[in-house]
N, C-alpha and C positions, 0 to 999 in steps of 0.2 A: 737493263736499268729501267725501259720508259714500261716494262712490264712489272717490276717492285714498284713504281712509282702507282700505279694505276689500283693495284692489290693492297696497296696500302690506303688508296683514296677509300676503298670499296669498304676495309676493314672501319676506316674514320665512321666512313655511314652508319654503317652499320651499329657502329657505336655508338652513335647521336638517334640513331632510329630508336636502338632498346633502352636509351637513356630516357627518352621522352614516350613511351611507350607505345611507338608506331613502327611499320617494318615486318622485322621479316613475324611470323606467327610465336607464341610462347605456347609451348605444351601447356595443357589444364594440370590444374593443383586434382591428385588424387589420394586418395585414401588409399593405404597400404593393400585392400583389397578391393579395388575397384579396375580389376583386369576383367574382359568380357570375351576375350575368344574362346569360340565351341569347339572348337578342333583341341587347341590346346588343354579345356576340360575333359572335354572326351578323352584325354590321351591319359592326363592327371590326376583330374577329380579330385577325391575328398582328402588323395595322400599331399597334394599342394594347397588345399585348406589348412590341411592343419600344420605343416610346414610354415604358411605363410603368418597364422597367429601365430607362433612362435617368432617373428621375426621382425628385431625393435628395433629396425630403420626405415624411417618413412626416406632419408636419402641420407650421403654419406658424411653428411655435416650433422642432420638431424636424426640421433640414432638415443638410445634410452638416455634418462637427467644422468648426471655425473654425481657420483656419492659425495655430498655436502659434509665434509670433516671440521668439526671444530677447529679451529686454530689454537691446541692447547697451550696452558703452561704447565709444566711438567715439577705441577708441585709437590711437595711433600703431604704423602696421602695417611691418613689414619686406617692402621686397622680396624678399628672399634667403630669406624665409618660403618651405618645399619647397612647398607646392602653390601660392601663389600667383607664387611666381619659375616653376611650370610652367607655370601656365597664360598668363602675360607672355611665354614665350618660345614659347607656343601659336599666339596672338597676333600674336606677330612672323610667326611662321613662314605663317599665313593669309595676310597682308598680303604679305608677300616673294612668295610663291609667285604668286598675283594678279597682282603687277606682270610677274614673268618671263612668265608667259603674256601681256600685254600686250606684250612687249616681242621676242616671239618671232613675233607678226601686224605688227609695223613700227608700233606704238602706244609714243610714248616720252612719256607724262606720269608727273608725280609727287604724293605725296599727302603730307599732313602729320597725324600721327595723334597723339592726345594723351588718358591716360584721368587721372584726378582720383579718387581718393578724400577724401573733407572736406578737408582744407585741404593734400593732399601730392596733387603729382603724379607717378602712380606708373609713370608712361612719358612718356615725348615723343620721335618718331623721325618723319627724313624719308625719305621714298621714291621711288625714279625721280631723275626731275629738270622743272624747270621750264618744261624747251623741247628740244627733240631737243638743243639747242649747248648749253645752259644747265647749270648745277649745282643741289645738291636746296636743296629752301627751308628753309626755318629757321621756329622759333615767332613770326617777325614781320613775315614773309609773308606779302601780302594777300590776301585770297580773295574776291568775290563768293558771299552762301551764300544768293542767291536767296528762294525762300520762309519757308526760317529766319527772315529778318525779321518773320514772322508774331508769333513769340515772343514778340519784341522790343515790337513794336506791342501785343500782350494783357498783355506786362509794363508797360509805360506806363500802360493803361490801367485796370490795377488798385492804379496809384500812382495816377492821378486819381480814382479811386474813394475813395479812403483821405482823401486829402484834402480831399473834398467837389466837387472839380468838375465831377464828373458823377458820376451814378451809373448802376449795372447797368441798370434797367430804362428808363434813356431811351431815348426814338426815334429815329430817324436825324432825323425829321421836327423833333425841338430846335433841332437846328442848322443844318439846310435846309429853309427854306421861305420863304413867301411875302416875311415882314417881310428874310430873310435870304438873297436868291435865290441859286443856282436851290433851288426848291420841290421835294426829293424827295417824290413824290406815285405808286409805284408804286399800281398798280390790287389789290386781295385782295378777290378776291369768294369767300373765307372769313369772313369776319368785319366787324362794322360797326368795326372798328375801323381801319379800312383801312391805308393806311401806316404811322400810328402803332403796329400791333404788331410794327414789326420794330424789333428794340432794339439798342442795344451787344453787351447777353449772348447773344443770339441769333445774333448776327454771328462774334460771339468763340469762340461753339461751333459754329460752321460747321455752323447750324442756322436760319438765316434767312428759308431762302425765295428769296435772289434769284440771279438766274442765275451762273455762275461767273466770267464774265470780263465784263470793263467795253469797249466798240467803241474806246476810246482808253486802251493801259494794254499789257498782256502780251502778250498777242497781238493787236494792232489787226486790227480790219474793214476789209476794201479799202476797201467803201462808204463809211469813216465819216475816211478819212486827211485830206481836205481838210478837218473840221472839228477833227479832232485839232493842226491846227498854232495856231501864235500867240500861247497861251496860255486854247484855247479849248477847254482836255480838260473841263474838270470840266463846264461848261453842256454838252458836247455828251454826255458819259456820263451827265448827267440828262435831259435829254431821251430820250435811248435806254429809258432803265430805265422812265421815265414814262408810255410806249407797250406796254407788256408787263405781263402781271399778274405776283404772284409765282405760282412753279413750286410751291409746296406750303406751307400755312399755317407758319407760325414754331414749331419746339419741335415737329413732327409727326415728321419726319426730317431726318436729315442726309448733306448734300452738300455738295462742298468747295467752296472759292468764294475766290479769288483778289480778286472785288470787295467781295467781303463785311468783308474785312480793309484793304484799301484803304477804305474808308468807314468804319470803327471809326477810322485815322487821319487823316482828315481831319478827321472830327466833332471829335476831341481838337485839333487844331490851331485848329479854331476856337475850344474851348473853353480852351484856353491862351491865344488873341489872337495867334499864332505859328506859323508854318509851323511843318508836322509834324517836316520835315527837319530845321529848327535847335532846334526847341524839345528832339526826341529825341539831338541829337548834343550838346546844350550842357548840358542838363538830366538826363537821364535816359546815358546810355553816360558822359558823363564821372563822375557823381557814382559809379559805381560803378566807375570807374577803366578802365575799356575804351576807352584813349587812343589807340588806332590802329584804331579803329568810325567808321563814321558814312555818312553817304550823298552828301556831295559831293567826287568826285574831283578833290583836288590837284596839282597838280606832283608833290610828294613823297608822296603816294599809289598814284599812277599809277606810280611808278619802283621801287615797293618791291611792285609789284603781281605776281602769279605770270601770267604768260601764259596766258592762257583758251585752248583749241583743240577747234576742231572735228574730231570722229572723222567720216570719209568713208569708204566702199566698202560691199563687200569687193571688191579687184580678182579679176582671175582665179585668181590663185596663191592669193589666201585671205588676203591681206593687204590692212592699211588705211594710208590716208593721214589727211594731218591740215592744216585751216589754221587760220591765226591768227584766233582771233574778239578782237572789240572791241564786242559787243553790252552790255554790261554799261554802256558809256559812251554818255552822250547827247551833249546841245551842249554845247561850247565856247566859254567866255570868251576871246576873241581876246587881253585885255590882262592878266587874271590868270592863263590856263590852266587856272582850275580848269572842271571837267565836271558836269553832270548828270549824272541815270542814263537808261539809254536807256529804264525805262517810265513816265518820268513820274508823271502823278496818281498811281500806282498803286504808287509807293516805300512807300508802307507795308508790300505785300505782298511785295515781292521787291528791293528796292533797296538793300539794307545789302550796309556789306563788311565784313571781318574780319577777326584774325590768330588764330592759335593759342592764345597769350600772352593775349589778351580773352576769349578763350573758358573759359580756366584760370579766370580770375579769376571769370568769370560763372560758372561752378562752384562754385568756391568761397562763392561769396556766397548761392548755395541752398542749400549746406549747411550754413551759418552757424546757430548757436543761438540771433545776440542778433538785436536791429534791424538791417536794412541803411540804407545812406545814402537810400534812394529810398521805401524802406516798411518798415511792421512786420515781427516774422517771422509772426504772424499771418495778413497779408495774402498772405506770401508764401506760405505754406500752402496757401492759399487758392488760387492761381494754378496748382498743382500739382493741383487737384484733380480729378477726371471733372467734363466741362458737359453734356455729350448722350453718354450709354450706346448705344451702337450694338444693333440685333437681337441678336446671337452672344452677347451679356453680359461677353463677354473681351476688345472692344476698346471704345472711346468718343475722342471728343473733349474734352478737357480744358477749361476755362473761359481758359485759357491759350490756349488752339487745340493744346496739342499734343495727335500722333498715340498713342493711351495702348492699350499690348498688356499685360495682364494675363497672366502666366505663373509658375508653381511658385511661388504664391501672395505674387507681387508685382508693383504696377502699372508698366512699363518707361514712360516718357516719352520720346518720339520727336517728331524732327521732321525733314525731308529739304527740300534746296531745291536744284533747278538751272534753271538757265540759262544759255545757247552760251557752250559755254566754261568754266563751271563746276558743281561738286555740293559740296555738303556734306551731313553729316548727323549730328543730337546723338542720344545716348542718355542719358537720366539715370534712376536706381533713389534716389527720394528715401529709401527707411528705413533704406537701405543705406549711400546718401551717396558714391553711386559715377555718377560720369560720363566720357562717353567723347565724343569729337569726331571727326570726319572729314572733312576737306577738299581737293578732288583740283580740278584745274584741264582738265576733262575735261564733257565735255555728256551724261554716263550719270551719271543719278539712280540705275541699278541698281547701281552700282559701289560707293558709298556706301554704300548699304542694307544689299547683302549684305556687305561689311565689315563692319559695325555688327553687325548681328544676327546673323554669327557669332562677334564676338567677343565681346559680350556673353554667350551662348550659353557661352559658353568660364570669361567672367569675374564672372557674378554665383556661381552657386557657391562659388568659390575666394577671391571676397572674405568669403561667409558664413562655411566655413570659419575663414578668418586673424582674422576678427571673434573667431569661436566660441574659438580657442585663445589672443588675446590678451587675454582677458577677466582681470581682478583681483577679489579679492575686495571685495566694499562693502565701506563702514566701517559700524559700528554705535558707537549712542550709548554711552558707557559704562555706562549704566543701565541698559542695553537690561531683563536680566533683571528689574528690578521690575515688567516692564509684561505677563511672560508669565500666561496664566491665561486663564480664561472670563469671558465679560460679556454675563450674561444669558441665554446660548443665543441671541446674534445676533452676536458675534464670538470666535472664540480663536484667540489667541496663542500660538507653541509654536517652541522651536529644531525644524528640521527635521535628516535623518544629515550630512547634508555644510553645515549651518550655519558651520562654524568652517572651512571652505575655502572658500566665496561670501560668507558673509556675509548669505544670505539665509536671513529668519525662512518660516515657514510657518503654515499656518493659518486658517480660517475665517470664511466672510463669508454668514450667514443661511445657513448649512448648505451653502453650494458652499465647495470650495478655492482655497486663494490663496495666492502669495505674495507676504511685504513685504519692501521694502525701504524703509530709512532713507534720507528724504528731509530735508537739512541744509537746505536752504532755505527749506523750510516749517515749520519747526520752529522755536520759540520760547524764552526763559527758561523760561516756565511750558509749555508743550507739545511734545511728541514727536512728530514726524509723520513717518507710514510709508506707503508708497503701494504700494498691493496691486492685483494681476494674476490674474485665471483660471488657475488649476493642471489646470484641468479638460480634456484632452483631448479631450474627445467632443463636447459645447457645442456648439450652433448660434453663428454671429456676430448673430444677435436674438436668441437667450437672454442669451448673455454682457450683450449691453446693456441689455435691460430686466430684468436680475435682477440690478445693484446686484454686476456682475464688475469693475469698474474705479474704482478711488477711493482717497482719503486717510482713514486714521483715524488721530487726535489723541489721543494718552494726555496724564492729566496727573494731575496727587497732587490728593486733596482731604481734608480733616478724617477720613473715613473709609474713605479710599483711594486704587490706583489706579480709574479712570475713564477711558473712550473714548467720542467723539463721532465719527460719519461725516456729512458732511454735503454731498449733490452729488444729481444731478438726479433720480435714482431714489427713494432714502427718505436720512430725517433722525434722529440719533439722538444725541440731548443724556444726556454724563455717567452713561452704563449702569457700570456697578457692577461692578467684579472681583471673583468667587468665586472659588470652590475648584475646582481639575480637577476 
């Protein structure tokens, strides 16, 4: 005891020493390059020069400004708006020109493209045509969007998540094993935890561990064909996987994996008591109104279907041919007509189909404010987020499984899927509330992509822009000014010069800048609640959060005033006192 007593006196000093700035020594303020040993150069040299300009932390509070976002509202934008009608008819003109060059090698398919801003869609155009004979498709159009259905599958499963009936961190091992054959029982001689740590979230951030494709499924094994019929895919893909250790412990790195996501939906179909296929077409694509989705091809599917085609050559001349693929379709009901998909177990990864028109709406519904019919917006947040950050720090795997390219300081949500005969590919900018689709009836995944990421390239910009110029001013409370003034030296309140054109107040939060805005739905009879933002430019993004840059403060009248309370995860501050400027 009288030794914590003594350790704690020393600690006091010590406190009081660096309070008043005397005591023990302070290292000097240096410049990110102001290191001076010769041994260490000698060793280094010019490859730690240029390492160290590359590198934007003078410390780990002070590391590059945090990208300053406008605080939009998410109004309704005109197309005929001049930069955004240019950059649409940018757009166009990418997309057209693409296809002429297609069409000028003896390549005659067509695409259907469709961009969504929140709840307007601010294009929709067909291109080509459907078949060398054929006419262009329409938004209800069906397309094969192959691995896209990844999405689809990480969106289900973060409505079962919500729900309670599974969660993130179970095993595959839940729902396959011994009591529930077959027994997935991969080999990880990482870990005593053996099979059991490859999970759902693992799988979902195509961060697992287990190899990419399943012997029965996407690409079948010669070897493994006679065990793939009869209805004997799933035992003979566990058996496979059960003879192989995993390729690199879970959450170490990531690789994409085709079975990885195939297993995220079977596990849920178990865990609904329902095949993946009907549970996802009955439950989850209709509830959210995606009435021309799903994974078993109809009669009236199959007829409303765009014709898949294979690109062949290049012949002599420099030109390609093309034949009719039907790989997308498996067996056939002799007496209904309806189809399978041709990869089987492994429709979770690649087996959905789509139109245009569901695609709109699945936009829609991400950019939505309130609940959706299938989940929170909470969870939907959630879905959209980074799962596994890749090396580079600018791209990652989403928890969603989408492909996530960080650029001019916002996260782009991508996802590409083909198979003979088809490609598609989504782009979606959550802050922005801008999405784009792409869907061609052609077996180049490159087609799609470079679409997409030029015209995103083209159109986040000019959606910022039309954002930035259709901005209105807030409202403020009519009271607003009882509540300007000082409180305490830990918040003030102040009209900023162009207050009376925004509508927005300015002013101080423990000594950084802020601005508020009146927030009406958090606000009360008896309370004013304004919700304040870092005015701070320079700001690291871990300063801004652990220095109490993002929050609500509550004014409200008491016997001897105005009074404000902040009260959120940083610090807490009950009824501080309005003084005087």
């Amino acid at each position: 005891r009288e030794i914590a007593v003594v350790a704690l006196c020393v600690l006091a000093l010590c406190f009081l020493a660096a309070a008043s700035g005397e005591g023990f020594p302070r290292p000097k303020q240096r410049s990110k390059f102001d290191i001076d040993n010769e041994e260490f150069f000698a060793r280094i040299g010019e490859k730690w020069m240029d390492y160290a300009k590359r590198w934007p932390w003078s410390s780990w509070d002070n590391g590059p400004a945090c990208p300053q976002r406008n605080q939009f509202q998410f109004n309704t934008l005109d197309p005929e708006t001049p930069v955004l009608k240019l950059a649409l008819e940018l757009v166009d003109d990418v997309i057209e020109n693409y296809f002429a060059e297609l069409e000028a090698v003896r390549i005659y398919t067509g695409a259907y493209v469709s961009i969504v801003y929140n709840d307007q869609v601010l294009f929709s155009k067909a291109y080509g045509t459907t078949s060398p004979e054929g006419g262009p498709a329409t938004e209800e159009t069906v397309y094969n969007i192959g691995s896209v259905t990844k999405i689809f599958t990480s969106l289900a499963l973060m409505a079962a998540v919500e729900e309670g009936t599974v969660n993130l961190d179970d095993s595959v091992t839940r729902f396959y094993n011994d009591a529930a054959p077959p027994a997935f029982s991969m080999i990880n001689p990482y870990s005593s935890r053996g099979a059991d740590a490859v999970t759902l979230h693992s799988l979902a951030a195509q961060s697992g561990g287990v190899p990419r494709e399943a012997p029965c499924g996407i690409y079948p094994l010669v070897s493994y064909n006679e065990g793939c019929a009869n209805g004997t895919e799933e035992a003979t893909n566990l058996e496979y996987l059960n003879s192989f250790p995993l390729i690199y412990p879970p959450f170490t790195r990531s690789t994409y994996s085709n079975l990885g996501l195939s297993l995220v939906g079977r596990c849920l179909g178990r865990a609904w008591g329902v095949e993946y296929e009907e549970y996802m077409q009955d439950s989850i694509l209709a509830a959210i109104g995606m009435t021309s989705s799903g994974f078993v091809y109809t009669p009236d599917v199959l007829a409303n279907m765009a014709q898949g085609w294979e690109i062949l050559g290049p012949n002599a001349n420099g030109t390609y041919y093309q034949v009719p693929s039907k790989y997308a379709v498996g067996e056939c009901n002799a007496s209904t007509g309806n189809c399978s998909s041709a990869v089987g177990w492994c429709a979770p990864s690649a087996a959905m189909y789509t139109s245009t028109k569901d695609l709109q709406t699945f936009f829609k519904m991400l950019f939505a404010e309130q609940d959706t019919a299938i989940m929170s917006r909470s969870a939907l947040n959630e879905f959209m987020m980074p799962g596994a950050l890749l090396p580079d720090a600018i791209s990652a795997y989403g928890l969603g499984t989408w492909e996530m390219a960080y650029a001019s300081c916002y996260w782009t949500l991508t996802k590409g899927g083909l198979v003979d005969g088809f490609s598609a590919e989504l782009a979606v900018v959550p802050q922005t509330k801008l999405g784009m689709s792409v869907l061609v009836n052609i077996n180049s995944g490159y087609a799609t992509a470079l679409l997409s990421a030029t015209s995103m390239l083209i159109l986040q910009p000019a959606i910022v822009d039309a954002l930035t110029t259709s901005q209105t001013a807030y409202p403020l409370p009519s009271n607003y000014s009882m509540w300007l003034g000082n409180y305490g030296g830990a918040v003030r309140l102040v009209e900023g010069d162009n207050t009376a054109e925004t509508g927005v107040l300015t002013g101080e939060v423990f000594g950084y800048p802020q601005y508020f805005i009146w927030d009406e739905e958090m606000s009360t009879s008896s309370q004013t609640a304004f919700r304040y933002s870092s005015a701070d430019a320079e700001l690291s993004c871990l300063t801004q959060t652990e220095t109490d840059q993002f929050g609500i403060a509550y004014f409200s009248e008491q016997e001897h005033g105005p009074v404000v309370s902040i009260i959120n995860e940083n610090m807490s501050l009950y009824n501080i006192k309005q003084s005087p400027f």
